[in-house]
C-alpha positions in Angstrom: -60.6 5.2 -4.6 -60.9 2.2 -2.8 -59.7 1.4 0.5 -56.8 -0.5 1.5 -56.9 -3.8 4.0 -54.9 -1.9 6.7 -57.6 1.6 6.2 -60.4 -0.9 6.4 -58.9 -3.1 9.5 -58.0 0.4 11.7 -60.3 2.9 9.7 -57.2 4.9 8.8 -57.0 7.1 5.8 -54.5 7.4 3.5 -52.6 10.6 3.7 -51.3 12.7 0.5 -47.9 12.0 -0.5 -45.1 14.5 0.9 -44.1 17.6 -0.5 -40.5 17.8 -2.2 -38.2 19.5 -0.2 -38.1 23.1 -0.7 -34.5 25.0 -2.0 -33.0 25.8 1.3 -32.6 29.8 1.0 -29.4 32.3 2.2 -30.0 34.0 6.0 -30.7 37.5 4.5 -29.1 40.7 6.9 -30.6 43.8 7.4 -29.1 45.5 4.1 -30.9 42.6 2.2 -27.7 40.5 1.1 -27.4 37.1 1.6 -25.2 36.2 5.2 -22.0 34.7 4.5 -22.4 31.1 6.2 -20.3 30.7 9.6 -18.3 27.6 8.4 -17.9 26.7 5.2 -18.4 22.9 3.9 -15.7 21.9 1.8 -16.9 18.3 1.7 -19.7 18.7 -0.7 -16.8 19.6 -3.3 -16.8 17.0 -6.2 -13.2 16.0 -5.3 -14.4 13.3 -3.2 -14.8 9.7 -4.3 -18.1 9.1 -4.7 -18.1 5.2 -2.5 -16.6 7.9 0.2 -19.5 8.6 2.9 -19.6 12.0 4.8 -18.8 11.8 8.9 -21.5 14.0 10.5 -20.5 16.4 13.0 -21.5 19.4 15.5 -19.1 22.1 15.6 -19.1 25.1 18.4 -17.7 27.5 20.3 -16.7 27.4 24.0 -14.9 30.6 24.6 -11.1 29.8 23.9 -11.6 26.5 21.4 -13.1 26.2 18.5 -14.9 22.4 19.0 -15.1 19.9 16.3 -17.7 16.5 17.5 -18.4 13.2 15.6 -19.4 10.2 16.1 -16.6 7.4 15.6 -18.3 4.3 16.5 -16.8 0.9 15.2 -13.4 2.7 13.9 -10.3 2.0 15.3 -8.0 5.1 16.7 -5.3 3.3 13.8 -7.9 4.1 11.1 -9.0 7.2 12.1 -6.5 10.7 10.2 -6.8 14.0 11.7 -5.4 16.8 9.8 -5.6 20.5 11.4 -3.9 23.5 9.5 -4.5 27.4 11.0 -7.9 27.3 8.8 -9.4 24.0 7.9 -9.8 20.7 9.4 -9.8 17.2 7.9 -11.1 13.9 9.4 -10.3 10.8 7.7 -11.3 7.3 8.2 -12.5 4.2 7.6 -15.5 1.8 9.7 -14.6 -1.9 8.8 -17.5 -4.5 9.0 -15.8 -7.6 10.6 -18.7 -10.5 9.4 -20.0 -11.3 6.2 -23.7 -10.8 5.9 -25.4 -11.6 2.6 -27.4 -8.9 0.8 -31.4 -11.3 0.8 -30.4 -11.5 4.8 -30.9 -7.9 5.3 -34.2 -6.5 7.0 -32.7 -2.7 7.1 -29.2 -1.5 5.9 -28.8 1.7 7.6 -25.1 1.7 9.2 -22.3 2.9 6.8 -19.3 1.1 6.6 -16.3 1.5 4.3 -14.2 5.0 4.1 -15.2 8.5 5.1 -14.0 11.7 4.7 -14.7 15.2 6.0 -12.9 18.8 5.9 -14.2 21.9 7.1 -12.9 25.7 6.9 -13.0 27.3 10.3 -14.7 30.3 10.8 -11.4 32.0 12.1 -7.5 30.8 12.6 -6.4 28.3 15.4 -3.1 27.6 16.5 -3.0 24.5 14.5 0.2 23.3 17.2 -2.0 23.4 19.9 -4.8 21.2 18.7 -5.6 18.2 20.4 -8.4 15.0 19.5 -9.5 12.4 22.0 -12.0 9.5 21.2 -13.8 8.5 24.4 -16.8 6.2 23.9 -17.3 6.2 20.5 -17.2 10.2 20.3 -14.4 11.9 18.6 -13.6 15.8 20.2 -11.1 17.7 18.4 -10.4 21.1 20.5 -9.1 24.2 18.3 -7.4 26.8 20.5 -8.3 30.1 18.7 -5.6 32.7 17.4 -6.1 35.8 19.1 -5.5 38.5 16.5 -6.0 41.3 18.8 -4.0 40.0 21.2 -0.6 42.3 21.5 2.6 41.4 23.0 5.5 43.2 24.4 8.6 43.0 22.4 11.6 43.9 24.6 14.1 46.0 22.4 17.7 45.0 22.8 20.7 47.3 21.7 24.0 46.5 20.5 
């Protein structure tokens, strides 16, 4: 095969093309099922529109909360929808590109603009009254205060 300009101006080589991405396989536990994943990704469903892009996000634990991140950049708090029930969490919005830039004028076209959806189903129950989401510098925080099922309380017994 012959050589290309650039492998004959640096003395590169070419290298093979990439492999196809393998199937992604279950977490296996000791008794050889397949692990039930920690969170569950409703997103993926095919309700979604499909001009609806997918907000990215990290979500952990820190002890009391159960902590939902993403990055919000360009949306406005007015276009941004945050829906929390005991079990799942939905974050709605929408990233609005303020000039015109014709299509031949583009070098790259990485960003996404337009609407965007995502819901999760939490690993355990919050108390959805308690939940509180803050946007500070582009990054949106949504704490989860977790339910405490094996947490008892005293009930006081009152007679007639």
């Amino acid at each position: 095969m012959a050589k290309s300009f650039f492998e004959r101006l640096t003395g590169s080589r070419s290298l093979p093309p990439p492999e196809p991405p393998r199937e992604r396989l279950a977490p296996v536990q000791k008794n050889g099922t397949a692990a039930k994943p920690k969170f569950e990704d409703s997103s993926a469903k095919p309700e979604a529109p499909e001009d609806e892009g997918e907000l990215m996000v990290d979500i952990f634990d820190d002890g009391d909360n159960i902590v939902i991140q993403a990055i919000v950049g360009g949306v406005r708090d007015e276009d941004l929808d945050v829906q929390v029930t005991d079990d799942a969490v939905t974050i709605k919005g929408s990233r609005e590109r303020h000039q015109e830039i014709e299509e031949r004028n583009f070098y790259y076209r990485e960003l996404y603009w337009g609407s965007f959806t995502r819901s999760i189903i939490l690993p355990q129950e919050i108390i959805s009254d308690e939940a509180d989401a803050t946007v500070k510098k582009g990054l949106l925080t949504v704490k989860l205060p977790k339910r405490d099922r094996n947490r008892s309380q005293k009930v006081r017994v009152k007679s007639d």
